[in-house]
N, C-alpha and C positions, 0 to 999 in steps of 0.2 A: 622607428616610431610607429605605423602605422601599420605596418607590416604584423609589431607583437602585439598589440593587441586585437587582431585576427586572429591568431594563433587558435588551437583546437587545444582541449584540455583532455590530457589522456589518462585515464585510471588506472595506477598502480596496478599489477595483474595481479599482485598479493593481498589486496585490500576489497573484499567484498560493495558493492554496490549498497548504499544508504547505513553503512555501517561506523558512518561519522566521518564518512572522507571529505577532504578538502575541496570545496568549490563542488560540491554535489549539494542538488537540490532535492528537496524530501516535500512530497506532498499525496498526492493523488497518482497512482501506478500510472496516467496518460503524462501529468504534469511532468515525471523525474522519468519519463522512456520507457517505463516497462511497456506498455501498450502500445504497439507500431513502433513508429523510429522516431530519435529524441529530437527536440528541434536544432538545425544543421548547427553545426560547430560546438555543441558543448562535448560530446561524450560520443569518442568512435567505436563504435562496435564490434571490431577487430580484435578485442579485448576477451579472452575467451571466460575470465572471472565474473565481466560483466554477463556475458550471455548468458552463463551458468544461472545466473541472478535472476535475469529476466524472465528464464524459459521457469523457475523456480515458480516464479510469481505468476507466471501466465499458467505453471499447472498447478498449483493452489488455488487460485481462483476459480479454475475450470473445474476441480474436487468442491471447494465449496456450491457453487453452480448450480451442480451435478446434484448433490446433498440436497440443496431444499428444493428444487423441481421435485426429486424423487419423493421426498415427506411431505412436499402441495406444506411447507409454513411457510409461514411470514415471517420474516427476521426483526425487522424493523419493531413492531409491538414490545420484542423482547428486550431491544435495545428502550426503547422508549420509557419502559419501566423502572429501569434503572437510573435514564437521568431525569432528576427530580428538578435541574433547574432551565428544563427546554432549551439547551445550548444546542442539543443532536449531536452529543459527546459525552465519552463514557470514559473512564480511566481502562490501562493494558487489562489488568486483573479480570475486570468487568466484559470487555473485550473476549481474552480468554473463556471466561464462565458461559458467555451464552454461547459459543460455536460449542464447548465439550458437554454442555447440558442441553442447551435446547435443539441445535444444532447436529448435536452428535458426534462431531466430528475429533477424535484426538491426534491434535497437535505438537508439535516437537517444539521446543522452547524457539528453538533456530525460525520456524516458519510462525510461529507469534510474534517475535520480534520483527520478523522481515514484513508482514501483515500490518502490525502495527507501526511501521516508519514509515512504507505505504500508503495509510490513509491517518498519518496525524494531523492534526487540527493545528493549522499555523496561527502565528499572531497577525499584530498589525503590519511587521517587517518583514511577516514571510519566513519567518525562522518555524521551525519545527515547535511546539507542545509537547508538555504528559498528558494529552487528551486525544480520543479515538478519536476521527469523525465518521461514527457510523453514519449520518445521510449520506455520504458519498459513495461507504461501501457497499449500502443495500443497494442504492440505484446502480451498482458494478454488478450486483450478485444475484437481487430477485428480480424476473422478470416482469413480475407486476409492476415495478418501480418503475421500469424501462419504458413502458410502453404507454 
């Protein structure tokens, strides 16, 4: 009894990290592990799929970073523009458009996706959306957000 539901939940090594696996949470890269270590007993790290995953996301994010410190933009304004109903969420498509137009940056569908699972906008039950939450991603990515 007591003992399984203790238990650690260990990730398939064939099944990518936020790719619709079973008992994986999907929110914000701190919330689902990419950032530091996940909180203890969901997801061991040992898993060399996942790590590929995380290190994936940790150098995405450090390429996007990198990108608007370098161009001094703002990200945020671009995204803002786009949603017309001040949710601070944007659909994937919209997402895409402003990192390869305003942002510069050209993306592989693979690291949209994984961006996008990243920082989706949950509901009330904590499940995943088809909406970005860019407020979370700018305060990841511009340091003016940060500080």
């Amino acid at each position: 009894g007591a003992k399984a539901a203790q238990a650690s939940l260990i990730v398939d090594p064939g099944t990518p990290l936020g790719m619709g696996s079973p008992g994986m949470t999907r929110g914000a890269p701190e919330e689902i592990g990419l950032v530091g270590r996940p909180p203890t007993g969901h997801v061991q790290w040992d898993d060399a799929a996942t790590m590929d995953t995380a290190a994936m996301m940790e150098d995405l994010l450090d390429e996007i970073c990198s990108a608007v410190s370098t161009k001094r933009i703002l990200v945020k304004p671009f995204f803002q523009d786009l949603d017309r109903n001040n949710e601070n969420t944007v659909t994937q498509y919209q997402m895409g458009s402003v990192l390869s137009q305003n942002v510069g940056l050209d993306l592989t569908s693979q690291q949209r996706q994984l961006l996008f699972e990243a920082f989706a906008k949950k509901d009330v039950h904590g499940n995943p959306t088809n909406r970005f939450d860019y407020k979370a991603f700018v305060k990841r990515v511009d340091a003016v957000e940060t500080a």
